[in-house]
Residue, then its C-alpha position, 0 to 999 in steps of 0.5 A: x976109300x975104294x968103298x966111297x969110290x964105288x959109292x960114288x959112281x953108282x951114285x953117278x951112274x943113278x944119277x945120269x940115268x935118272x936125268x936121262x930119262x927126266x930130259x925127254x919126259x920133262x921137255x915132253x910136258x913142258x913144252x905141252x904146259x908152255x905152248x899148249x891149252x887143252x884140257x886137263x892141263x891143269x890136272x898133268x901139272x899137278x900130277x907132275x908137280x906133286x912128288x914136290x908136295x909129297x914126303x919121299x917116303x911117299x912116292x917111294x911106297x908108290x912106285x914099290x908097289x908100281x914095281x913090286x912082285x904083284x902089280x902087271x909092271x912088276x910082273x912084266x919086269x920079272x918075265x924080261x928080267x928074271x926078277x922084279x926091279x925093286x931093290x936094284x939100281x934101276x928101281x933107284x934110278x926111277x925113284x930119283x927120275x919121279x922125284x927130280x922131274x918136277x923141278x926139271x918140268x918148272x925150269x924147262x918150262x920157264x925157259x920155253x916161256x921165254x922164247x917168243x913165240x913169234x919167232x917159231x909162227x915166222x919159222x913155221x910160216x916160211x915152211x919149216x916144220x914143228x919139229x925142225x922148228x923146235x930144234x933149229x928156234x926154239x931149243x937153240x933160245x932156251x938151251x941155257x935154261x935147259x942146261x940149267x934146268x938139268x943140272x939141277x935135276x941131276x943134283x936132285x937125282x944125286x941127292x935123293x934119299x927117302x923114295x930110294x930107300x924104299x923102293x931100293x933099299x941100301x944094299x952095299x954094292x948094289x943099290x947104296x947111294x951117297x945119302x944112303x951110305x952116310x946114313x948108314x954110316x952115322x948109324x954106325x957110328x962112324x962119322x969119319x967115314x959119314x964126314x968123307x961122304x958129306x963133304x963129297x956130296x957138298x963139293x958137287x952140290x955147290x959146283x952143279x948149283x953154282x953152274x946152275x946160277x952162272x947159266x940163269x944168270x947168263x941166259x937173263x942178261x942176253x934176254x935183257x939185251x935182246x930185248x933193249x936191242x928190240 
């Protein structure tokens, strides 16, 4: 048990790191896909987007070699670090940001979309400024899609298995997450120990979805009103 106990908060710590640097990246690129026309527009989405259309295998390959001994990043990690960050716990982080980032880019996005873009035009034109706007109007209007969108990143994050392995493998300690561990240990042939692990990983999948609806649902119904007050 203190072994799935480890399991898990790696699995966390991954998790929230993951989701932690899918927050400004992703509000970044959905607010420029929500509120901006420029060129290439259509190019950043698909590039965002296309982890989703991708086997994870895949994009794990892509950010091996991005990480590994012989590309400049990898390089430049090895000189700061002392050894590159494939295989360790901040390559499976980065693995389960990619992975996560276009489902967290889509729900900011429609949330941002549902802001009326009158009202930031009505705060920018009474002085306030792009960024205060941002914080004190536009923000404030979409936090619960925002939070939904989070959350179901951080539930992605958890989840990731495919571009994980690859990129960091399933060291017991060090880079082994919840799906890697229940691999391992189906492979074993342990499936009390698979079952334990399965079970964890439904409870916190259920509840983070089910606080993912609640949000969604909430943020539809104060639209709604808002819009017969209107």
């Amino acid at each position: 048990m203190s072994s799935d106990a480890s399991i898990i908060v790696l699995s966390f710590q991954i998790a929230l790191v993951a989701t932690g640097v899918t927050l400004p990246v992703g509000m970044l690129i959905a607010w420029l896909l929500a509120r901006k026309q420029f060129h290439g527009k259509f190019a950043l989405d698909v590039f965002v987007s296309l982890p989703l259309a991708l086997p994870p295998v895949v994009v794990g390959y892509a950010l091996l070699w991005l990480v590994g001994t012989h590309s400049w990043f990898g390089s430049l990690g090895e000189s700061v670090f002392g050894s590159t960050l494939a295989f360790t716990w901040i390559a499976a982080a980065l693995a389960a940001a990619v992975v996560s980032l276009p489902l967290v880019v889509r729900s900011f996005t429609a949330a941002l979309a549902g802001v009326d873009p009158r009202l930031e035009v009505a705060a920018r034109g009474l002085g306030s400024g792009s960024f205060r706007t941002f914080f004190t109007i536009t923000l404030p209007l979409a936090y619960r899609g925002v939070i939904a969108g989070a959350l179901l990143g951080f539930v992605r994050a958890l989840s990731e298995f495919g571009a994980t392995i690859v990129v960091a493998g399933n060291i017991p300690g060090r880079t082994q997450t919840i799906p890697a561990a229940i691999f391992t240990r189906i492979s074993a042939g342990d499936s009390d120990a698979a079952w334990r692990l399965t079970i964890v990983s439904i409870l916190l999948g259920v509840m983070a979805l089910a606080t993912h609806n609640w949000l969604l649902k909430l943020s539809s119904t104060v639209s709604r009103d808002s819009s017969e007050v209107g």
